[in-house]
C-alpha positions in Angstrom: -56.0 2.8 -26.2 -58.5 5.0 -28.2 -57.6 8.3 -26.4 -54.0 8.2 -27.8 -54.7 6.8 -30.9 -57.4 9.6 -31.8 -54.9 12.3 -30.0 -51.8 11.1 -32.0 -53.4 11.1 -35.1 -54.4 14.9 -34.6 -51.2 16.1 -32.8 -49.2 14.6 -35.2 -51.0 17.0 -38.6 -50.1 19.2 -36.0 -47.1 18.7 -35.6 -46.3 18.5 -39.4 -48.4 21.8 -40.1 -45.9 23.7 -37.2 -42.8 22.2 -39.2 -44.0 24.1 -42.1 -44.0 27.7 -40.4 -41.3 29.5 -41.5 -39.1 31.0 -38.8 -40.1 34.2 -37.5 -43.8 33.9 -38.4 -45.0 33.8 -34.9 -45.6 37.5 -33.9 -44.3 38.5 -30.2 -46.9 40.2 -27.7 -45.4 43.1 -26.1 -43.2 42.2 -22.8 -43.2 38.7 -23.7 -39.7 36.6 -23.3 -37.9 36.0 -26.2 -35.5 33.0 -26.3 -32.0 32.7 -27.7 -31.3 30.0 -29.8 -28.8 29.1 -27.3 -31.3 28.9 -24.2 -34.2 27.4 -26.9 -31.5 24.1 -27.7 -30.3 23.6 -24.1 -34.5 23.8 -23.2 -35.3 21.0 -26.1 -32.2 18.9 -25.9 -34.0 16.5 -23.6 -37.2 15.9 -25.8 -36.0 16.9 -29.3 -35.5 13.3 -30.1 -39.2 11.8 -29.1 -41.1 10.2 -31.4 -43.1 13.3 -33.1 -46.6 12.1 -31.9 -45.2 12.4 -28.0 -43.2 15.0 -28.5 -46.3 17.0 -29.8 -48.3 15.8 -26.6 -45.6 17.0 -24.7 -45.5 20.8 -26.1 -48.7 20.9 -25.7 -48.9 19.8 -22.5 -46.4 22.4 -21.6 -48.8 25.0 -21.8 -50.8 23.4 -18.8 -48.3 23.0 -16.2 -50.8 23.1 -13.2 -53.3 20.3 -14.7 -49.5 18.7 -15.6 -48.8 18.8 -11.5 -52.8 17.1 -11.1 -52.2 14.6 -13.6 -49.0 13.2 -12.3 -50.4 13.3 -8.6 -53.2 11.2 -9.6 -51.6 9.0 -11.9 -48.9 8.2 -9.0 -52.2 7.1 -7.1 -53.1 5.4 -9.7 -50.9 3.3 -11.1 -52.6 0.2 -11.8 -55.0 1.6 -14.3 -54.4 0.7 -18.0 -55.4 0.6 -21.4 -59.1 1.3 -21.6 -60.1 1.3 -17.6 -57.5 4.5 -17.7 -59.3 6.3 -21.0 -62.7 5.3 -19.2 -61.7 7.3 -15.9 -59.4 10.0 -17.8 -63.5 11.0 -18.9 -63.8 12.7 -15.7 -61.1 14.5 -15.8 -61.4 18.1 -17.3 -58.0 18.5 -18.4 -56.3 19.0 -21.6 -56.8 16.1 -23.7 -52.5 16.4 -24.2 -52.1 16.0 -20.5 -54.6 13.2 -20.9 -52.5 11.5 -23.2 -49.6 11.7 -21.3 -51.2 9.7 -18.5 -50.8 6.7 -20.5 -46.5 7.6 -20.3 -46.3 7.8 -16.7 -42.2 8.2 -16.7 -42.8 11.2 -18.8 -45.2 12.8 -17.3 -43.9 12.3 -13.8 -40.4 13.7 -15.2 -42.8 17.3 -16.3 -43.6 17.1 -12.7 -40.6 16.7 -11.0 -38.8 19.0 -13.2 -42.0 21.7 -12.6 -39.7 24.7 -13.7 -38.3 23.3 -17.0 -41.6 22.4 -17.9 -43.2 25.8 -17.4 -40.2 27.6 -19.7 -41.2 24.6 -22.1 -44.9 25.6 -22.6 -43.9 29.7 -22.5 -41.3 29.1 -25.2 -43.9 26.6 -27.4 -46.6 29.4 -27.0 -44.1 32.6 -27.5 -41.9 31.4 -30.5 -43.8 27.8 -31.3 -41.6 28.0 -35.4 -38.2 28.9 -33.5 -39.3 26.2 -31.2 -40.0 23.1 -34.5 -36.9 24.8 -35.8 -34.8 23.8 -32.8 -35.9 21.1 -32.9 -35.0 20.0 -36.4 -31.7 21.4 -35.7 -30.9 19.1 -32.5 -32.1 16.1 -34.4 -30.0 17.1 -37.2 -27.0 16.9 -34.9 -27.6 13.8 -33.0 -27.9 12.0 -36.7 -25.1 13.6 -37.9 -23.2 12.0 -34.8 -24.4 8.8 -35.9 -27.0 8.4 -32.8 -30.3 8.9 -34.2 -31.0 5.7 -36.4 -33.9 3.5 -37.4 -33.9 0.6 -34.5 -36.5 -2.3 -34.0 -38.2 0.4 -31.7 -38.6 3.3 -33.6 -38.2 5.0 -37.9 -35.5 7.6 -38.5 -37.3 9.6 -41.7 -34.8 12.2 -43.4 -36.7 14.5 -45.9 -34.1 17.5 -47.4 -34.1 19.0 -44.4 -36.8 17.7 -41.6 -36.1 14.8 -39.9 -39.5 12.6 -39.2 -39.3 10.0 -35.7 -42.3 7.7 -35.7 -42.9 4.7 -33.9 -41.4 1.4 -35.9 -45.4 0.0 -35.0 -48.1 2.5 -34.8 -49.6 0.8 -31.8 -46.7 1.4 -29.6 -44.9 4.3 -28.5 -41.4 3.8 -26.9 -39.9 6.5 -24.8 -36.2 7.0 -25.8 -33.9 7.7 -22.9 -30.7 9.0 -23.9 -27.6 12.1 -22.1 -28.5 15.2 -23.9 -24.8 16.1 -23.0 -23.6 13.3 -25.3 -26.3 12.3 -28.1 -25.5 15.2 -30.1 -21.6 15.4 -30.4 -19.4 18.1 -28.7 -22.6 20.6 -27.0 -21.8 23.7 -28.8 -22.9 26.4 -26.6 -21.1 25.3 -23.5 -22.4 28.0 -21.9 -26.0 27.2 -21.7 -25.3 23.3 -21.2 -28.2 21.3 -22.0 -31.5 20.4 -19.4 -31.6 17.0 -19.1 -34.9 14.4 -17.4 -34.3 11.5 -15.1 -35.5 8.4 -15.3 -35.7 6.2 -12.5 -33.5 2.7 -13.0 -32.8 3.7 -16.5 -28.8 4.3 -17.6 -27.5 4.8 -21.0 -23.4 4.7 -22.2 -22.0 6.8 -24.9 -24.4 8.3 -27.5 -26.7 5.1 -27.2 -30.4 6.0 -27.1 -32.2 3.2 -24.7 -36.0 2.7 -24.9 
């Protein structure tokens, strides 16, 4: 899948040069939303712990939610296009070439439809505070290993550098979505007040802190 390769390879420099933005760096336009740490982790708890290449597409695609709602409308009418037949017909779309990508993750792009609302607060919170954001990030995945639930399986590498946490496919051909509980995979929630958003996924069940695929 050329389209996803050539996108990963860019969102995930991305990706690495946001992690390097110290906190607070992002200036605030006037009357824009500023979120809490709290409301930031119970926002992220759902995605924190994709693979950073799809994670990245997903951020990004965030801050499209309307060509998000076209693209999983015409990928549900679509579902039997693959591989390259989907890249050649994804040309004609004019769409953000991270909602492009997501086309080829169906499950997660219908779950950004379905969940329209989440998804919107998603891209305004990426866009508003995008190093509180890769900071929350960091933190959440920080948690879930520390609970002993984010490890290095068949599917995917666990990379711990001081103090940023690298995910990245176990084979760089295939992406596996993780589907885990956001209420579980990180311990005890600690702001039990702002409990944590969580994505469905059709026929899919997890027990525990166990991280399916």
């Amino acid at each position: 899948m050329n389209l996803r390769r050539a996108s990963t390879f860019c969102i995930i420099w991305f990706l690495v040069l946001s992690l390097a933005v110290p906190s607070g760096a992002i200036a605030q336009d006037s009357g824009e939303k500023t979120f809490t740490k709290e409301e930031l982790a119970q926002l992220l708890a759902p995605v924190a712990l994709y693979p950073d290449s799809l994670l990245a597409q997903i951020l990004m695609a965030s801050t499209y939610p309307l060509e998000v709602v076209k693209a999983a409308r015409w990928r549900k009418d679509n579902p039997d296009l693959k591989e390259d037949a989907l890249d050649e017909a994804l040309k004609e779309k004019d769409w953000d070439v991270s909602v492009k990508s997501l086309c080829h993750f169906p499950d997660v792009l219908a779950a950004m439809n379905e969940q329209l609302d989440m998804t919107t607060t998603l891209g305004d919170a990426f866009l508003a505070q995008e190093a509180d954001v890769m900071d929350t990030i960091q933190e959440l995945r920080a948690k879930a290993h520390a609970a002993g639930n984010l490890n290095a399986t068949e599917e995917q590498k666990v990379i711990v550098e001081e103090k940023i946490i690298i995910i990245e496919p176990a084979d760089p051909q295939v992406v596996y979505v993780p589907v885990y509980s956001p209420t579980v995979v990180y311990g005890t929630w600690w702001y039990p007040a702002y409990p944590p958003y969580r994505w469905y996924y059709p026929g899919w069940t997890v027990t525990a802190g166990m991280i399916g695929f």
